[in-house]
Backbone of each chain as ProteinMPNN parsed JSONL, in Angstrom:
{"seq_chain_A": "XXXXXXXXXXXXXXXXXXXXXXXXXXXXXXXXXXXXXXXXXXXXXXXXXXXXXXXXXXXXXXXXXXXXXXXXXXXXXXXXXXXXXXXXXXXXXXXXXXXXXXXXXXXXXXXXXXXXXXXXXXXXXXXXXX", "coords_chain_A": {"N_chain_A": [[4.351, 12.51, 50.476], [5.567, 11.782, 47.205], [6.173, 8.822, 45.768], [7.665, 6.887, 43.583], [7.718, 4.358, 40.778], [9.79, 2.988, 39.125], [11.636, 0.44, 36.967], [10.203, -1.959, 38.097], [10.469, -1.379, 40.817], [10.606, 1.157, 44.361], [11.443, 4.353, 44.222], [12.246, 7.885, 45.182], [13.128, 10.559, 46.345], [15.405, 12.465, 48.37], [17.28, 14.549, 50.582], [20.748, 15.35, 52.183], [22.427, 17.112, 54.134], [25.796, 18.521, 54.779], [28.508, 19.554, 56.452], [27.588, 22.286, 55.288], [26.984, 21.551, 53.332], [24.182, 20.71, 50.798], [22.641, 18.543, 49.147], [20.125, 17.043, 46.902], [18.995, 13.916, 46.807], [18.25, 11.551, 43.848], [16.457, 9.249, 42.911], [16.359, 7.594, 44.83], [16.359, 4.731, 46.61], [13.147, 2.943, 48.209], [13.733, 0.801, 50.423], [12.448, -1.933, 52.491], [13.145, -4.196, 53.169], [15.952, -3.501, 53.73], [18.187, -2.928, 56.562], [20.118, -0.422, 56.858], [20.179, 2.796, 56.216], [21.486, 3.249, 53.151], [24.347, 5.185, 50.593], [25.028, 5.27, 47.874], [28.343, 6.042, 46.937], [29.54, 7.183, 44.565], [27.288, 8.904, 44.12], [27.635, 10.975, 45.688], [30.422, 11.969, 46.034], [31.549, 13.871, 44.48], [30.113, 16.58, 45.801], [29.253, 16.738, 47.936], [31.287, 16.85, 51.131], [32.282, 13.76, 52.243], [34.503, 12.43, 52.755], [36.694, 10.126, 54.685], [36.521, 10.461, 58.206], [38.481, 10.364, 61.182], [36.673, 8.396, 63.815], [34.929, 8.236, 62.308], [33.285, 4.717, 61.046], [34.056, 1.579, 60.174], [32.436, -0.179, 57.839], [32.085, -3.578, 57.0], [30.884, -5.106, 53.889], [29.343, -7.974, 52.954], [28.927, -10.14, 50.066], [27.241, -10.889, 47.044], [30.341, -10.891, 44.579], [31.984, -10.715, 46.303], [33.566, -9.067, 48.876], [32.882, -5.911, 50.609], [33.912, -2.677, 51.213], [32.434, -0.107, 53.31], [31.975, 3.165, 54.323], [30.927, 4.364, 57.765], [28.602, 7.154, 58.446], [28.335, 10.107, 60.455], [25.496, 12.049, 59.449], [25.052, 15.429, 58.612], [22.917, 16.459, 58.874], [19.802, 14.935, 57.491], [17.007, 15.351, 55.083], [14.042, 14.177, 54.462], [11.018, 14.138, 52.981], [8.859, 15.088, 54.977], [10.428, 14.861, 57.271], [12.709, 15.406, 59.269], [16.104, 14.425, 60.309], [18.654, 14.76, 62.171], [22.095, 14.592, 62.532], [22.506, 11.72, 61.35], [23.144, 8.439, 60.976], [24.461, 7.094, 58.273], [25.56, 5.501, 55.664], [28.066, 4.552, 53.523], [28.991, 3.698, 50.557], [29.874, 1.188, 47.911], [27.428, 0.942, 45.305], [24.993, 0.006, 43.071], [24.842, 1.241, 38.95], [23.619, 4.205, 39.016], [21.812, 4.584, 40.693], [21.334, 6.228, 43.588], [21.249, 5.604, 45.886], [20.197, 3.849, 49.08], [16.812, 4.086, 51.236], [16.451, 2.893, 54.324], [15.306, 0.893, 56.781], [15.97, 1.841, 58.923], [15.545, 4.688, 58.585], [12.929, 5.124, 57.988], [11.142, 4.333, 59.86], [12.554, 5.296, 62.134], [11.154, 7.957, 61.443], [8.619, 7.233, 61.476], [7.243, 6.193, 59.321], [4.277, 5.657, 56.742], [3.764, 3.614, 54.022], [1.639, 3.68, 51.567], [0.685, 2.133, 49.227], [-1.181, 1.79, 47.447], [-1.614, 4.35, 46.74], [0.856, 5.34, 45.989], [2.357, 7.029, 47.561], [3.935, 8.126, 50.468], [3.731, 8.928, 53.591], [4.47, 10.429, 57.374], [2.886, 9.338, 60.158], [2.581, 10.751, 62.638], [4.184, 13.723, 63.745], [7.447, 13.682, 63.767], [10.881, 13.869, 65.01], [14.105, 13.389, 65.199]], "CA_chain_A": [[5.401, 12.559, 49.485], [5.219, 11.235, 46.19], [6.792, 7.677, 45.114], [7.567, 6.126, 41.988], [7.481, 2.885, 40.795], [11.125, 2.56, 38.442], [11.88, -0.746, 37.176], [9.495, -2.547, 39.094], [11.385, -0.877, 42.726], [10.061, 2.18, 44.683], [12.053, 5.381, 43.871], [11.558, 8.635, 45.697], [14.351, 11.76, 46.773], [15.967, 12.615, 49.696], [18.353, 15.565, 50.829], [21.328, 15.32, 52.64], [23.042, 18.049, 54.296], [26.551, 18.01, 55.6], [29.334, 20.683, 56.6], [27.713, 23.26, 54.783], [26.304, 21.719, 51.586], [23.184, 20.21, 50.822], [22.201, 17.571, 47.96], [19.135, 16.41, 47.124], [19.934, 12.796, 45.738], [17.076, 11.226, 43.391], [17.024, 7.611, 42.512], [17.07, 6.7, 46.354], [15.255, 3.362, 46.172], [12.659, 2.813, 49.55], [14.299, -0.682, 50.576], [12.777, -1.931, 53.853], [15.049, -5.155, 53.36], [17.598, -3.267, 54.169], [18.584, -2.563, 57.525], [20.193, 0.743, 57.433], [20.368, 3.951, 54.821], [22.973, 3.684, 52.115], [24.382, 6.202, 50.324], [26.42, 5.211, 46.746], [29.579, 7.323, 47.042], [29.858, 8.202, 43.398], [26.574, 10.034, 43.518], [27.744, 12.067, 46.272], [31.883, 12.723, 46.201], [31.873, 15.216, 44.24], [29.61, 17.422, 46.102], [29.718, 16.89, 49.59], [32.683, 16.252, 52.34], [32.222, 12.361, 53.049], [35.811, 11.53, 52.705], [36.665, 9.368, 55.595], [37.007, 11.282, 59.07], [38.937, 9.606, 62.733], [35.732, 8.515, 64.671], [33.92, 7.298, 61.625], [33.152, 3.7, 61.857], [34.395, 1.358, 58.399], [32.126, -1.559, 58.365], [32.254, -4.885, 55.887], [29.859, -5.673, 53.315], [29.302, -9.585, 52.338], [27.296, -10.314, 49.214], [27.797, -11.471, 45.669], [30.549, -10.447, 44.015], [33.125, -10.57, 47.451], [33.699, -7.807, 50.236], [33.458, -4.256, 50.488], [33.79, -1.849, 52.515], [31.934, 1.168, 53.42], [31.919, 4.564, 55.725], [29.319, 4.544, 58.175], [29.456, 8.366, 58.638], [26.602, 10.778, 61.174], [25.452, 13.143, 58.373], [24.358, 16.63, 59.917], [20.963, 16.559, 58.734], [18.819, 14.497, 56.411], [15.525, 15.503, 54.997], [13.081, 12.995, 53.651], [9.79, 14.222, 52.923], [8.5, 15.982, 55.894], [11.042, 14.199, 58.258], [14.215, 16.201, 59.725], [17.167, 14.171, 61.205], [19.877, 15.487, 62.344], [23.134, 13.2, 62.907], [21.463, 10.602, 61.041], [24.078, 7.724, 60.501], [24.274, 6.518, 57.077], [26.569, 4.435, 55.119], [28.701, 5.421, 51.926], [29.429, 2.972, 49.79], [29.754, 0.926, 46.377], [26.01, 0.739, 44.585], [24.808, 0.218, 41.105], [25.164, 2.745, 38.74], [22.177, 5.402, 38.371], [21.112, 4.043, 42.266], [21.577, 6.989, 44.477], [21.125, 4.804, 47.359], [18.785, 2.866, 49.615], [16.709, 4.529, 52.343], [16.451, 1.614, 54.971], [14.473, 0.538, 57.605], [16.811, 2.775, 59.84], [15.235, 6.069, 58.76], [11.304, 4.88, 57.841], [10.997, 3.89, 61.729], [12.525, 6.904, 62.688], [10.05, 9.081, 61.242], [6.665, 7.295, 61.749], [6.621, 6.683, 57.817], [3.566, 4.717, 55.961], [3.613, 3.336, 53.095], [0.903, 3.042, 50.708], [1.148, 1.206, 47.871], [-2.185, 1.545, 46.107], [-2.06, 5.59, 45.904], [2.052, 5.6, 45.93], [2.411, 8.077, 48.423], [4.782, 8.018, 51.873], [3.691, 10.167, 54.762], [4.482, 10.45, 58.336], [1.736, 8.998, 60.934], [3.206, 11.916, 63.167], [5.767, 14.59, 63.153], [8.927, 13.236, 64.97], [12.326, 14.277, 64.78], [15.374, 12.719, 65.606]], "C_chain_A": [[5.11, 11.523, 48.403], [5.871, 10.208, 45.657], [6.548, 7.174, 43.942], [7.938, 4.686, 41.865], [8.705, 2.739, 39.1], [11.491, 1.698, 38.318], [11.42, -1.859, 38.218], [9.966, -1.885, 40.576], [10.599, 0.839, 42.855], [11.146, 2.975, 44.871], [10.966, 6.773, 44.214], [13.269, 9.069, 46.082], [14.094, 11.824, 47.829], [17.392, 13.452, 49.563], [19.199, 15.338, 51.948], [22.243, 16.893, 52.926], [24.164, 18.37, 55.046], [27.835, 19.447, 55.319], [29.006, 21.606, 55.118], [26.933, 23.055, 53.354], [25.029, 20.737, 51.647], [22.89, 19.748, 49.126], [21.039, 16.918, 47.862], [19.625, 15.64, 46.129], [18.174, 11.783, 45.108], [17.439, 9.973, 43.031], [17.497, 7.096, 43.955], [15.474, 5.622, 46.062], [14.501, 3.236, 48.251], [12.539, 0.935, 49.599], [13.795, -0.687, 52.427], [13.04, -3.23, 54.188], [16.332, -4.699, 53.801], [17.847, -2.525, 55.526], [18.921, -0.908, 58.359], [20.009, 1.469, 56.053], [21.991, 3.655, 53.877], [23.627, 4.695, 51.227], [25.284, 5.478, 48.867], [27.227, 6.522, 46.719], [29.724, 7.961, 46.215], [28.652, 9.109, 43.028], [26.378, 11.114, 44.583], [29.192, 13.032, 46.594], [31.876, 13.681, 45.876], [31.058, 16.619, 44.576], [29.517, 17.888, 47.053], [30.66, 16.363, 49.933], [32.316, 15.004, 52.869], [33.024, 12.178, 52.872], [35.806, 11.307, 54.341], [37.475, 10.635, 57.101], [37.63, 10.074, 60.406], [37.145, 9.784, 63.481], [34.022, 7.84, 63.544], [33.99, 5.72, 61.226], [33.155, 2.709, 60.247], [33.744, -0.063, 58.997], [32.566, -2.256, 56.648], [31.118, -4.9, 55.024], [29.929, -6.932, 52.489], [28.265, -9.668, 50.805], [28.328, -10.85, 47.6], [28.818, -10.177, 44.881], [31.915, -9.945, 44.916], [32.64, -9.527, 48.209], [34.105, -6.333, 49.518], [33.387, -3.42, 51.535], [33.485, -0.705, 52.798], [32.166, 2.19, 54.941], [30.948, 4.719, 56.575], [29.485, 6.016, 59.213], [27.786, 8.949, 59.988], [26.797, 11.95, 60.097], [24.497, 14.262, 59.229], [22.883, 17.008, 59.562], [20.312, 16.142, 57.334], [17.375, 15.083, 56.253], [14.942, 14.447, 54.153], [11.88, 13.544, 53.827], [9.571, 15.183, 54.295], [9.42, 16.094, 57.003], [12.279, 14.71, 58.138], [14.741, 15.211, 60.553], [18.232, 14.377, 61.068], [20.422, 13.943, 63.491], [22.704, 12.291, 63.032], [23.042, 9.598, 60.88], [23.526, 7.158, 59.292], [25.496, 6.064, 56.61], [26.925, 4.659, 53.743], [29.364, 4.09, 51.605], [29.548, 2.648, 48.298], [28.178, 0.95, 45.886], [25.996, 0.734, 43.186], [24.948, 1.174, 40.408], [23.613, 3.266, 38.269], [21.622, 4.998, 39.787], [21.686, 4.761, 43.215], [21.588, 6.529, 45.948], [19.862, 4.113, 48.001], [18.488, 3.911, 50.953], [16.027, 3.197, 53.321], [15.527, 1.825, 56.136], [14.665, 1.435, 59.119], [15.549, 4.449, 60.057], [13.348, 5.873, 58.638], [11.129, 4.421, 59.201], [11.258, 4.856, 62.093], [11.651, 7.96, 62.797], [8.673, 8.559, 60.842], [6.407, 6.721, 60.424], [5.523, 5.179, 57.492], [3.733, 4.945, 55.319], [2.607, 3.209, 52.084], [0.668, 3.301, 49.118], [-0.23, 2.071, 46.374], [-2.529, 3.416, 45.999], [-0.496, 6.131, 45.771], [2.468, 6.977, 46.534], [3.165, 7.465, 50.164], [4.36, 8.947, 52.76], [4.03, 9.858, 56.15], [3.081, 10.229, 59.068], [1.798, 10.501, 62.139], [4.633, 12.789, 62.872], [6.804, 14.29, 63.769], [10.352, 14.148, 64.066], [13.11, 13.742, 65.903], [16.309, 13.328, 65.906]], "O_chain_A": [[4.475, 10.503, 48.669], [6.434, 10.673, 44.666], [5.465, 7.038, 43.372], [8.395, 3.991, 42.773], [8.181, 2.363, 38.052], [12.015, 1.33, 39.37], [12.158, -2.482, 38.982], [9.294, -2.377, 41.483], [10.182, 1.529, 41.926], [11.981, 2.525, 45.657], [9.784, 6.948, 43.92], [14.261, 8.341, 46.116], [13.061, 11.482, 48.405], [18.321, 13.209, 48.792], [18.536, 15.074, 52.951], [22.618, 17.624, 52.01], [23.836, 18.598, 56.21], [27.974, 20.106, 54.289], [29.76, 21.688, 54.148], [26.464, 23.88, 52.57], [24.943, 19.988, 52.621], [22.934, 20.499, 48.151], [20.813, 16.12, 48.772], [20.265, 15.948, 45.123], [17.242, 11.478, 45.853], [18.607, 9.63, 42.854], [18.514, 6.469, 44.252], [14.325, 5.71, 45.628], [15.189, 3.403, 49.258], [11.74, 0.136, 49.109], [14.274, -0.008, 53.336], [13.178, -3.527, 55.375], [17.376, -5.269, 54.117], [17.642, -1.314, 55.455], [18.544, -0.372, 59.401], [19.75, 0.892, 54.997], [23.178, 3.888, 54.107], [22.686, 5.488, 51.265], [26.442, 5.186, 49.166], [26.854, 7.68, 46.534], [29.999, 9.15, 46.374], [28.672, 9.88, 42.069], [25.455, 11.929, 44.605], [29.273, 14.157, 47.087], [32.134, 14.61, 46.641], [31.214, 17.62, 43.877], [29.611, 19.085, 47.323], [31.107, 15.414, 49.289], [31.981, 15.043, 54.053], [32.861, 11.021, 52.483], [35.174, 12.003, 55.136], [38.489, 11.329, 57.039], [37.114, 8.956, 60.445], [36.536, 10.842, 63.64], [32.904, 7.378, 63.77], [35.179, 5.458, 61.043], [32.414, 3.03, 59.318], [34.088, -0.774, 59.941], [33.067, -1.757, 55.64], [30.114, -4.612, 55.675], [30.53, -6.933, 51.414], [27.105, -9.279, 50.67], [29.51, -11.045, 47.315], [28.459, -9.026, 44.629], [32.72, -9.102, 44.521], [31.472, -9.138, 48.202], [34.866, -5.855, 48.676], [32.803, -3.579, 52.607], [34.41, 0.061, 52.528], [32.418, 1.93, 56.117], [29.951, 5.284, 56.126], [30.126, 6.114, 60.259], [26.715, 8.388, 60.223], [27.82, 12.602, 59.885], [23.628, 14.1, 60.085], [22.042, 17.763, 60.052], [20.301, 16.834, 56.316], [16.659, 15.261, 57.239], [15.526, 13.97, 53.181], [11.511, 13.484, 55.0], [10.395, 16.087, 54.44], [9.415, 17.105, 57.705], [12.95, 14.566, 57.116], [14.075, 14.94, 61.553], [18.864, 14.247, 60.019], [19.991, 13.112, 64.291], [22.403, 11.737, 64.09], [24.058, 10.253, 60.651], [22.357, 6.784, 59.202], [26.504, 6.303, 57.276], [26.082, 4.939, 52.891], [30.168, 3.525, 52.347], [29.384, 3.533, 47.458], [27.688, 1.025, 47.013], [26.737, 1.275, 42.365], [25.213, 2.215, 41.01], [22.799, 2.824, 37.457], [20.443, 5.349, 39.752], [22.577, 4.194, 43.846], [21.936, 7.173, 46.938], [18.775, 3.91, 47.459], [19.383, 4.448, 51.605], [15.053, 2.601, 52.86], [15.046, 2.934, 56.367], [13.871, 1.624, 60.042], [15.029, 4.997, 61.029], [12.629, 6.612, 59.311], [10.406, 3.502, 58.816], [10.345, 5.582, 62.484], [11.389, 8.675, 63.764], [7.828, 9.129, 60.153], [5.197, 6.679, 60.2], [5.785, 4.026, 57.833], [3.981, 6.13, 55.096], [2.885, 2.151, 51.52], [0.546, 4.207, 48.294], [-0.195, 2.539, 45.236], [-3.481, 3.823, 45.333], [-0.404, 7.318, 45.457], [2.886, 7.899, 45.834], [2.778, 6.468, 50.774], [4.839, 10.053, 52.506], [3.862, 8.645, 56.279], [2.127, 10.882, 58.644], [0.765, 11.161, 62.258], [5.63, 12.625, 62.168], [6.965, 15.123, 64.661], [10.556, 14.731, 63.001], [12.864, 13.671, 67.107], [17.343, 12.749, 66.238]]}, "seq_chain_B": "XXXXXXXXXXXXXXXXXXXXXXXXXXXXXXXXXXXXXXXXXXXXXXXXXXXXXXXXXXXXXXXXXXXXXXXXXXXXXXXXXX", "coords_chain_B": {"N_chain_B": [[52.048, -8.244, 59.578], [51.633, -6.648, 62.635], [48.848, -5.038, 64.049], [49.142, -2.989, 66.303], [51.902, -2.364, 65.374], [51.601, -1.193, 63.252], [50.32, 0.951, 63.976], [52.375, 2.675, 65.767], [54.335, 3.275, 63.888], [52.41, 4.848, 61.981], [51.087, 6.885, 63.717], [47.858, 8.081, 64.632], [46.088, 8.418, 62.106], [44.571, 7.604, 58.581], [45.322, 4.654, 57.277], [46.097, 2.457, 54.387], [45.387, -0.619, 54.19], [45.557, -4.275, 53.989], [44.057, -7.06, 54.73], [45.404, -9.617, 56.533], [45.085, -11.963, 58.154], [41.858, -12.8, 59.81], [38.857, -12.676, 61.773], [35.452, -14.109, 61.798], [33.506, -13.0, 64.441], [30.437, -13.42, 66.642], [29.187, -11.683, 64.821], [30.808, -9.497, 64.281], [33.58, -7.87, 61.901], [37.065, -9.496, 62.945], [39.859, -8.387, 62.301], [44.086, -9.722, 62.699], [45.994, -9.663, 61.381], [47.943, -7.438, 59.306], [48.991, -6.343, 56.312], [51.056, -3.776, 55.211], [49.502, -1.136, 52.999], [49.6, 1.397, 51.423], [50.496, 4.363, 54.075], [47.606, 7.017, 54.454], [47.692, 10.595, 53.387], [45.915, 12.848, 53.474], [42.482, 13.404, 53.217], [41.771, 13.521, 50.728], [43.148, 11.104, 49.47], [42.703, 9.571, 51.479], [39.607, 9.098, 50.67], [40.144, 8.093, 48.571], [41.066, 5.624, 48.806], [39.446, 4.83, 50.118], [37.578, 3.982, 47.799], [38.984, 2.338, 46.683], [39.071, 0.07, 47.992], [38.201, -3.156, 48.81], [37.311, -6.445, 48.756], [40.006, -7.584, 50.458], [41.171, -5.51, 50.888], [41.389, -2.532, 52.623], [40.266, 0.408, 54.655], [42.095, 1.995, 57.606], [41.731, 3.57, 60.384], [44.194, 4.599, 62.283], [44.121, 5.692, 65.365], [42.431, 3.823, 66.622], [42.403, 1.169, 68.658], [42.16, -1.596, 68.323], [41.417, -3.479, 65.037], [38.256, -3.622, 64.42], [35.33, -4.656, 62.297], [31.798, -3.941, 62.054], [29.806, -6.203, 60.377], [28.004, -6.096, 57.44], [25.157, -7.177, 55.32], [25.92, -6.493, 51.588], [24.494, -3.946, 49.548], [21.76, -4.827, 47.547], [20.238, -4.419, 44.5], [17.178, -5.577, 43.579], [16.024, -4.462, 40.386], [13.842, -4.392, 37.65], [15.573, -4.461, 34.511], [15.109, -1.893, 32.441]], "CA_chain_B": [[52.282, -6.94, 60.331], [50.539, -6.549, 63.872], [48.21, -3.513, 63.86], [49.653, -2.394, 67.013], [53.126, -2.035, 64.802], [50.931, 0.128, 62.027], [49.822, 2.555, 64.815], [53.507, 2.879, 66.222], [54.414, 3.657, 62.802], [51.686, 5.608, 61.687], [49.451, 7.216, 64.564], [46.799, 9.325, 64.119], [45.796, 9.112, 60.427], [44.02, 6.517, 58.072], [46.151, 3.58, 56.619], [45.345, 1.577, 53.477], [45.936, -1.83, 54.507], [45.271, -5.637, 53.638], [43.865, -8.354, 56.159], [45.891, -11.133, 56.165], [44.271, -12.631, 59.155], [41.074, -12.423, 60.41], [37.823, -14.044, 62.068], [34.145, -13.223, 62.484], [32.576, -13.912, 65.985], [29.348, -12.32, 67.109], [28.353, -10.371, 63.691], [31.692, -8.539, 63.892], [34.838, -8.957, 62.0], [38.666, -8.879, 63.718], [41.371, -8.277, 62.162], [44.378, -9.666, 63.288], [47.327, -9.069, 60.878], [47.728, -6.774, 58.071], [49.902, -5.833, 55.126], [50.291, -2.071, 54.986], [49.906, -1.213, 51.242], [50.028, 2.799, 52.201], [50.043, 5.336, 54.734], [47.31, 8.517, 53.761], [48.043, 11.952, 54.499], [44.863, 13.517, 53.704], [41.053, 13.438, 53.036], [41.526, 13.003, 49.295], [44.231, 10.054, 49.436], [42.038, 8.689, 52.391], [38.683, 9.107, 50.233], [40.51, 7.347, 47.096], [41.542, 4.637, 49.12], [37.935, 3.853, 50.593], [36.984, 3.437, 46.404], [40.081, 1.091, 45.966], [38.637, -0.852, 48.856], [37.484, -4.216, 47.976], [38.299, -7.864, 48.945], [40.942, -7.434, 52.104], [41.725, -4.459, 51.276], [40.042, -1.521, 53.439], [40.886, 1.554, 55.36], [41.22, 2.25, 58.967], [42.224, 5.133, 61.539], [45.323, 4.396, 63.52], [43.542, 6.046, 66.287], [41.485, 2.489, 66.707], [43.302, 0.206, 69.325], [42.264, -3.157, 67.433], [40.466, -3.772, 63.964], [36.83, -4.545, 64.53], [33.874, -4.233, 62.091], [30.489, -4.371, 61.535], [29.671, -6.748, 59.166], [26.997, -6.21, 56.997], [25.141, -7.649, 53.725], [25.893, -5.899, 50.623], [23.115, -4.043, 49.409], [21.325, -5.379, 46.145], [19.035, -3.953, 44.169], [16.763, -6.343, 42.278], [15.094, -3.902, 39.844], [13.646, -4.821, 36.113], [16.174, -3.839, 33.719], [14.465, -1.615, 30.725]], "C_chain_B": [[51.184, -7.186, 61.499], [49.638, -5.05, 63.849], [48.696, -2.65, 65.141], [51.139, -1.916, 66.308], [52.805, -0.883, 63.826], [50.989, 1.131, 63.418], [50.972, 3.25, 64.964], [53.73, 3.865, 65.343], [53.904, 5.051, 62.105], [50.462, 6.304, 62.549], [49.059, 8.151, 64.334], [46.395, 9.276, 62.691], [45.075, 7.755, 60.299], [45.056, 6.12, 57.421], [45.443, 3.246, 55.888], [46.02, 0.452, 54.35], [45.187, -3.375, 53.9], [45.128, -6.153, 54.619], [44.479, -9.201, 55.117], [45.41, -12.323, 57.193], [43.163, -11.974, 59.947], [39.319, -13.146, 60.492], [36.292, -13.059, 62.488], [33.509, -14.192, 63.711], [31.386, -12.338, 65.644], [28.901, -11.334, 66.077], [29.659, -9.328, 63.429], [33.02, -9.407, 63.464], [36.31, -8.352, 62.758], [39.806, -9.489, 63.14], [42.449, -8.381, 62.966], [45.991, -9.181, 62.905], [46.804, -8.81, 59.738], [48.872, -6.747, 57.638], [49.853, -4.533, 55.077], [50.748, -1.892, 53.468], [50.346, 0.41, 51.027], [49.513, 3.449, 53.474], [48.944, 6.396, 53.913], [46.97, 9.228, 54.549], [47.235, 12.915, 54.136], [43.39, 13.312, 53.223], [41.097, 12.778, 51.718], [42.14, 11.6, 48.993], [43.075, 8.855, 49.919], [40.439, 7.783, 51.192], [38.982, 8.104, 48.674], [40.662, 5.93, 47.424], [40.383, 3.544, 49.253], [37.625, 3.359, 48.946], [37.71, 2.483, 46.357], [39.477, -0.136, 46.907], [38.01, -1.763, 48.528], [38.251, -5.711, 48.582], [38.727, -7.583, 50.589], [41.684, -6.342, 51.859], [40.996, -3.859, 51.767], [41.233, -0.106, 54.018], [40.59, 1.595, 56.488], [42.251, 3.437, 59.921], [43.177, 4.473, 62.761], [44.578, 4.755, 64.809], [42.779, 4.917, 67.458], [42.555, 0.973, 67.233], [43.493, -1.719, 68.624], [40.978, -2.447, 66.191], [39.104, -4.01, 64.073], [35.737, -3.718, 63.884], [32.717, -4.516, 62.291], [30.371, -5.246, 60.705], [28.054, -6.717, 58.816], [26.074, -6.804, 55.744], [24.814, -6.448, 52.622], [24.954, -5.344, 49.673], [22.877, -4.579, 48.056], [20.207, -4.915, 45.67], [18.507, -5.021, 42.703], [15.711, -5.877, 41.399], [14.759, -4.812, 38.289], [14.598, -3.755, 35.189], [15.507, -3.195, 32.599], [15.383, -1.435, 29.767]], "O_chain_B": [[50.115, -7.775, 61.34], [50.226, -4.019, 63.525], [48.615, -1.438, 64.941], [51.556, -0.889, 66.843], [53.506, 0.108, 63.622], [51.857, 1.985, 63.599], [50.988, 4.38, 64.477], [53.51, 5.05, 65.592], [54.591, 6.016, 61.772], [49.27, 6.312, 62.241], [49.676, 9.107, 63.865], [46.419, 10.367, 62.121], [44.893, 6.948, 61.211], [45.809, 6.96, 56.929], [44.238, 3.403, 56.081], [47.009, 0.62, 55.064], [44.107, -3.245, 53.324], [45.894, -5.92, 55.555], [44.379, -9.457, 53.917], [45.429, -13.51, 56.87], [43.3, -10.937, 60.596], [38.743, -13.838, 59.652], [36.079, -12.0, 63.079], [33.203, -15.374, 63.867], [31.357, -11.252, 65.067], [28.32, -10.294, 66.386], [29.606, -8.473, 62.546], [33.501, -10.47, 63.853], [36.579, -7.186, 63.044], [40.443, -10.527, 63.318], [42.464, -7.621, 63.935], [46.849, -8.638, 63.601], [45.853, -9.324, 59.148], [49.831, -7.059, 58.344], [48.763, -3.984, 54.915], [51.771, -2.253, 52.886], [51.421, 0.635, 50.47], [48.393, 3.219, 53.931], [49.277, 6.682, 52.763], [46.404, 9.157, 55.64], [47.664, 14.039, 54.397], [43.636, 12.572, 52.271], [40.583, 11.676, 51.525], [41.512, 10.933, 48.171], [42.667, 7.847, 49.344], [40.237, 6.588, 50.979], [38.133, 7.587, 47.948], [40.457, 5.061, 46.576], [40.222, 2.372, 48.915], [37.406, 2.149, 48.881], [37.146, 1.476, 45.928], [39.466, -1.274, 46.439], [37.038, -1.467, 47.833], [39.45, -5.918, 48.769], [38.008, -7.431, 51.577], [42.733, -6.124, 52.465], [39.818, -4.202, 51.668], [42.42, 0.16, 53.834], [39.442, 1.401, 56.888], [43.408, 3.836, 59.787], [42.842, 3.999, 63.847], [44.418, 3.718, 65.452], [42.613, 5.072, 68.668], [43.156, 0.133, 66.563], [44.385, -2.562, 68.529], [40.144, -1.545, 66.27], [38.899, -5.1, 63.54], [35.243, -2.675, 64.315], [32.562, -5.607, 62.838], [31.23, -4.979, 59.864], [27.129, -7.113, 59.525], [26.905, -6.805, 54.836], [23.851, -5.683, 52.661], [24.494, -6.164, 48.878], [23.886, -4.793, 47.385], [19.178, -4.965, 46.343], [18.963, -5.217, 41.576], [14.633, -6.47, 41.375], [15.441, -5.779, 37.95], [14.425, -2.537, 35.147], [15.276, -3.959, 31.662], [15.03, -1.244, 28.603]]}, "name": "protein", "num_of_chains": 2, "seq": "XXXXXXXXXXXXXXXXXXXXXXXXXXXXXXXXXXXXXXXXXXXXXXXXXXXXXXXXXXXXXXXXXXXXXXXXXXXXXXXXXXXXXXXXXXXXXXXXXXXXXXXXXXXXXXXXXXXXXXXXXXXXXXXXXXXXXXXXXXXXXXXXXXXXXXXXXXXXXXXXXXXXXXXXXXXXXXXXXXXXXXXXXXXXXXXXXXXXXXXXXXXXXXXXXXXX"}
């Protein structure tokens, strides 16, 4: 899969697919500082069903600028590049604007993924699924 | 307000609410009293509420015997502005 290099940061798409609808969201930044997958909410409300369900899990977020608080939802199937998971947990929250989200250290472990830099390309070492 | 008094009140659904007390142990935080700012009575209310969320305010599911999150750090993106 093919990565870009946007404001100095690595930018690359990813599809989400959840009761029924499917979004491919561009401007997901490949953050493996970051722990889990994020999702900015305003570049997905109006398309898919993430409003808040009983059983989904509201965590905190600390950082400059005070507290917030996000959805940490199981989405019914992500695609990234070659890599299918189904009831992936991801996290809906505030983000910058034009920053479709972060894919985190969560889902690049999941699916095997290398990195390399010097031909900007992501692939799977194997085929897994989650 | 005790959050056992919200549930009474309001069970089964998502509340907006305010912490007015609350402590982090172990990576998680616990809420121990709230302010209820509203009840919401469906998806869209709920989904408006999570945006208003900010500070001590938040949303949570009556359903949920005590308060307790995750706490996590806020993500940041340090790109070059063009």
């Amino acid at each position: 899969m093919k990565i870009e290099i946007v404001g100095g940061i690595l930018m690359t798409s990813m599809t989400i697919t959840h009761k029924g609808t499917t979004k491919t969201l561009d401007n997901m930044i490949i953050d493996t500082g970051s722990a889990h997958t994020w999702i900015n909410l305003d570049a997905v409300e109006d398309d898919v069903d993430v409003a808040p369900e009983d059983g989904d899990q509201i965590v905190t977020a600390f950082g400059i600028g005070g507290r917030d608080i996000a959805i940490r939802k199981r989405i019914d199937r992500v695609d990234f590049g070659t890599f299918r998971a189904s009831d992936f947990q991801v996290d809906f929250g505030r983000l910058d604007y034009g920053i479709s989200g972060l894919i985190g250290l969560d889902l690049l472990m999941a699916g095997n993924f290398v990195l390399d830099l010097a031909r900007l390309t992501l692939y799977q070492t194997e085929a897994t699924t989650e | 307000m005790q959050w056992s008094e919200v549930r009474k009140l309001f069970p089964d659904q998502y509340v907006f609410v305010e912490d007015l007390k609350s402590k982090i142990e172990g990576g998680k935080l616990y809420v121990e009293e709230v302010a209820l700012i509203r009840p919401l009575l469906d998806s869209r209310e709920t989904l408006e509420a999570l945006k208003e969320s900010k500070d001590n305010r938040f949303i949570y599911h009556t359903s949920n015997e005590k308060v307790v999150m995750d706490v996590v750090m806020k993500p940041m993106v340090r790109a070059v502005r063009s």
